[in-house]
C-alpha positions, 0 to 999 in steps of 0.5 A, a space after each residue: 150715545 156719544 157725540 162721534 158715535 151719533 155723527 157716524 151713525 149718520 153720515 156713515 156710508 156716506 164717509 167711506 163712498 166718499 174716500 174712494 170715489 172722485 168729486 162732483 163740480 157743483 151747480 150753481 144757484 144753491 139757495 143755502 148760505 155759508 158765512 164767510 170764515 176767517 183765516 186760522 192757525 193749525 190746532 185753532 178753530 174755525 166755526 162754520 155757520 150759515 142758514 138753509 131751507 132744508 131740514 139737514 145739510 151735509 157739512 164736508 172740510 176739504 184740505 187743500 189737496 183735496 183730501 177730507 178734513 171733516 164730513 158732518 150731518 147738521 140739522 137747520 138748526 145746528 147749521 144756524 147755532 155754528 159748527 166748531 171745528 178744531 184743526 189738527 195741530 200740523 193742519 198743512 198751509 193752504 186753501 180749505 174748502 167748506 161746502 153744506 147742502 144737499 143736492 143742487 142745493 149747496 153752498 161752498 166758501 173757502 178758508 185759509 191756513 196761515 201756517 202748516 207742520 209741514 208746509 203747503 201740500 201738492 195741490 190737487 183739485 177739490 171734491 166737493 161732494 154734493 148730496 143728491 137733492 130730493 126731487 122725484 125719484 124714479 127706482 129702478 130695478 136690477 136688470 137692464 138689457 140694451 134696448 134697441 128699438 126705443 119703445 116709448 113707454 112713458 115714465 111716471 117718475 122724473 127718475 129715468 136714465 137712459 140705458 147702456 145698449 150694446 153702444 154705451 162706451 165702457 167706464 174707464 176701470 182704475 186700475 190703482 192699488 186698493 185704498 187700505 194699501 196704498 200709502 198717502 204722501 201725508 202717512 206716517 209708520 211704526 214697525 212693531 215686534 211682538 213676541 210668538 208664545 206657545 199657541 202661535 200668537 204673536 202679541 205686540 202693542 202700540 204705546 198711547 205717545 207713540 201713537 200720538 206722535 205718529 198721528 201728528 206727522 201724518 198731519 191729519 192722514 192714516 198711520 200704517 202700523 206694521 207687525 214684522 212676520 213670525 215664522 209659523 205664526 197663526 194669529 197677531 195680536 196688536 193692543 191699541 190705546 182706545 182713548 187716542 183712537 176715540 179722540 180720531 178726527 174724522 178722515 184720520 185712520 189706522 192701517 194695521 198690516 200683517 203678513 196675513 192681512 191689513 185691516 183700517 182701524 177708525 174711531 168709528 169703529 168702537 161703536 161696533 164694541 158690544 164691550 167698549 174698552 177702558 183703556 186698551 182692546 186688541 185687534 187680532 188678525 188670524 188663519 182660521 182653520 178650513 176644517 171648521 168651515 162648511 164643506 162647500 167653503 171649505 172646497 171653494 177656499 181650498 189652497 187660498 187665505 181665510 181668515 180669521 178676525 177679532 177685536 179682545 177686550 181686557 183679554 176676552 173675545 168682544 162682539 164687534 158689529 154694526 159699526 157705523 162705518 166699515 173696516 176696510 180689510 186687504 189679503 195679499 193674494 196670487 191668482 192661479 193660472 185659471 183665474 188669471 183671465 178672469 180675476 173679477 170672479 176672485 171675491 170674499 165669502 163671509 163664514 158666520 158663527 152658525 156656519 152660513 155663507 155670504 158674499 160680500 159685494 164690495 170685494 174685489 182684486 187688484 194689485 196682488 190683494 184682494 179688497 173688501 169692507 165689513 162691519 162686523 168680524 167673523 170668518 172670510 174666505 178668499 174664493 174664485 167664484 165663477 158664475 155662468 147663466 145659458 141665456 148670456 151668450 147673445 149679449 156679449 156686451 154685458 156677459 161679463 159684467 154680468 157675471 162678475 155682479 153675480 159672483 158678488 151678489 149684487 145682482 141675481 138670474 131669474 133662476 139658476 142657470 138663466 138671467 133673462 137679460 132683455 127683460 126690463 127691469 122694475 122701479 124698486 128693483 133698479 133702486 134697489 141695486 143702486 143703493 146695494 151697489 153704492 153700499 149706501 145706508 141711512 136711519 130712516 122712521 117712514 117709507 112710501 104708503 105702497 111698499 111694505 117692509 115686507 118686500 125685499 127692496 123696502 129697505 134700499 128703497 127707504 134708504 134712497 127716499 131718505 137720502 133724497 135720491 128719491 121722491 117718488 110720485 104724488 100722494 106718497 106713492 112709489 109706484 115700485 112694479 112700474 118698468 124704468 125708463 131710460 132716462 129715469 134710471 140715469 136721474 136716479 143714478 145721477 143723484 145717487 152718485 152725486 151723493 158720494 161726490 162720484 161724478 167729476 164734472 157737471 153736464 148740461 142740455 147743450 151735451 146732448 145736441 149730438 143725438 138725434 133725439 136729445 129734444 125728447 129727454 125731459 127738462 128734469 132729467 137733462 142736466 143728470 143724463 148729461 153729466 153720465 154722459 160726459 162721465 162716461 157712463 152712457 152713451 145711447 145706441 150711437 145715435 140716440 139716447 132713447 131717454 123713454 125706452 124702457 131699461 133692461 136687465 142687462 144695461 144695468 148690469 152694465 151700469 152696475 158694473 161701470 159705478 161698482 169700478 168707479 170705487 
């Protein structure tokens, strides 16, 4: 396996939370250390070395606006030995910032850029993007509902969060267009012409010098290739160079836009290739033809885009899945009049070669494009899916979160038509929701002895545990049917988000004296509950924080709903 493939592989997830999701301001009192690094020229190298306790850090190269640079996964070892990174040859003058870690536990040091291609850029601030340290770990199950009246059921893990009641504010929802779309100010374009034969395919192509002289003006950033629209064209063809998109640094990225869609394209996504390419491949973005969708996909799409996408190798189709890190599709699209109250019910269905649907949860409209992320190319539907459970009405604080989670299959009722929102929810099924929400994966070899890959939360649990979100409790336990406290659902989430840099800014104890029962929030969930709070993702009843009442299925749907519009 090559060098980028295995570094995808690892820090995959992670990459793609991490460009759509604001930073976190760092702890202090991290035992890792960085050396320090001289200033460079663009196009010289720099060598990022230092020592750590832990066993793996993550290694992440901030530009001066803030942008990524470069994510990386080192062993103890590897951080030791130095890393060489190679700026790009138009590298923008500026200050850089370098952080390793994991967790609270992280080191940060800056460099400078003597010299840009094109000069200093605007400066925004940094994100330095934390992993969530290991220390215990409760899971949380998938349903919350606003308890009222704290009943203080005690927590066996030092995962809790406090859960959003009927008085929890609301997390802003941001409302800019969708990251395949917009344009960054560091983006360069090529307009292609392609030429529509009989079939109505229409086939164009990006020369390697072209490509690569775009890829230097964009210092670094994403090059939109644009494919002038052809009256009653079916498909479009584009054939890339494959050597320049396997030499793509990390955080650089194509955006191939066509009338019917705009799909990102990074090197990351040529080990998805069952066939890798020689020398060119062709990514095809296609109408597929309702008829050959299921009847009830067929009636849920009808009058709406499905599409149809591929990549082809030396002419023949090439299986294209499991890529380390996920294209990033958007379809232009116009509500209708009846969606229009409602467009978070406007979601993505996955059509599969043997006819079965699936929802997929990252998608979302705005802007007049729906948005969504896949790892694999197949059939999908834009549909309006509207969701009703009869149990919801009397909790019309979380109804349409709730909804909008089911439309996506985030979250699931109890049954088809109730959702049982004041039940409290479990540790593996909170953890579980949290890590499908987050869409964050990871290899791991080892799990907790009390879960069995059997159940349906082993995975995400898994995930979490090796991750660092979790620790579980003693002896290797998990403890997975145990109901999560308040106050352990915010641990949990706090690290989760911390591990895709999505809080902006650090709380401490001192936040909370505002509450009446601030003193009954445990000392390892403090500084977590705090930050949400300053972040807006919690809130207590108005008073309280109820930090030992058990969270319930309808909070964190609520929760839910906040992170899934953090991104």
């Amino acid at each position: 396996m090559k060098k980028w493939q295995m570094k995808y592989r690892a820090v995959s997830a992670l990459l793609v939370v991490l460009l759509l999701l604001p930073g976190l301001v760092l702890a202090e009192g991290a035992s890792t250390r960085l050396d320090s690094i001289s200033a460079a020229e663009p196009g010289e190298s720099v060598v990022i070395r230092g020592d750590t306790a832990l066993e793996e850090v993550l290694v992440r190269i901030l530009r001066p606006n803030g942008t990524l640079l470069e994510l990386d996964l080192l062993s103890k070892d590897e951080l030791a030995a130095g890393q060489t990174v190679t700026l790009p040859a138009a590298a923008p003058e500026g200050t850089y910032q370098v952080s390793a870690g994991m967790g609270q536990d992280v080191a940060v040091v800056t460099f400078q850029v003597k010299a840009g291609g094109n000069g200093p850029e605007p400066s925004t601030s940094p994100s330095v993007s934390p992993s969530v340290s290991p220390s215990q770990s409760p899971s949380v199950s998938p349903s919350t509902s606003p308890s009222q009246s704290p009943s203080q059921s005690p927590s066996d893990s030092p995962d809790s969060g406090s859960q959003d009641g009927p008085g929890v504010t609301t997390a802003p929802s941001p409302t800019a267009s969708p990251a395949s779309t917009a344009k960054p100010a560091e983006q360069a374009d090529i307009a292609v012409k392609g030429a529509m034969n009989a079939a109505g395919a229409v086939t164009a192509s990006v020369s390697e010098q072209a490509l690569k002289e775009a890829l230097q003006k964009a210092t670094g950033g994403q090059v939109a290739i644009q494919l002038d629209a052809v009256s009653g064209a079916k498909e479009y063809q584009l054939s890339l160079p494959s050597a320049v998109l396997e030499a793509l640094p990390t955080g650089q990225s194509l955006l191939v836009k066509t009338e019917l869609a705009s799909v990102t394209v990074t090197s990351a996504m040529l080990a998805g290739l069952e066939t890798p390419p020689t020398s060119n491949f062709a990514l095809v973005i296609g109408r597929a033809d309702p008829a050959s969708l299921p009847a009830e996909a067929a009636q849920a799409a009808s009058g709406k885009p499905v599409l149809e996408l591929a990549f082809r190798v030396d002419g023949k189709p090439a299986s294209w899945s499991g890529s380390p890190v996920p294209a990033i599709i958007t379809v232009p699209y116009q509500p209708a009049a009846s969606e229009q109250a409602r467009t978070d019910l406007i979601v993505v269905w996955h059509i599969g070669d043997n006819g079965n649907t699936s929802v997929i949860p990252s998608s979302r409209y705005n802007n007049g494009a729906v948005t969504f992320e896949t790892t694999h190319f197949s059939k999908y539907a834009v549909v309006y899916s509207p969701v009703g459970f009869s149990d919801t009405a009397s909790y019309p604080w979380a109804e349409k979160q709730i909804e909008a989670l089911a439309a996506r299959g985030i979250i699931e009722g109890t049954s088809r038509d109730t959702f049982a929102p004041a039940a409290n929810i479990k540790r593996a099924d909170y953890l579980h929701l949290l890590v499908k929400t987050l869409g964050l994966t990871a290899e791991f070899n080892s799990s907790f002895d009390d879960i069995s890959p059997n159940d349906y939360y082993y995975t995400s649990v898994s995930i979490a545990k090796k991750l660092g979100i979790t620790e579980g409790a003693e002896g290797n336990s998990f403890h997975p049917a145990a109901e999560i406290t308040r106050q352990d659902m915010f641990t949990l989430t706090y690290r989760a988000l911390s591990l895709a840099g999505a809080v902006k800014a650090q709380g401490t104890a001192a936040d909370l004296q505002g509450f009446a029962d601030a003193s009954s929030v445990a000392s390892y969930a403090a500084d977590s509950l705090a930050t949400l709070y300053k972040a807006k993702l919690l809130e207590g009843d108005g008073s309280r924080l109820l930090p030992l009442a058990p969270a319930t299925r309808a909070e964190t749907a609520v929760l839910m709903y906040r992170i899934y519009q953090m991104k």
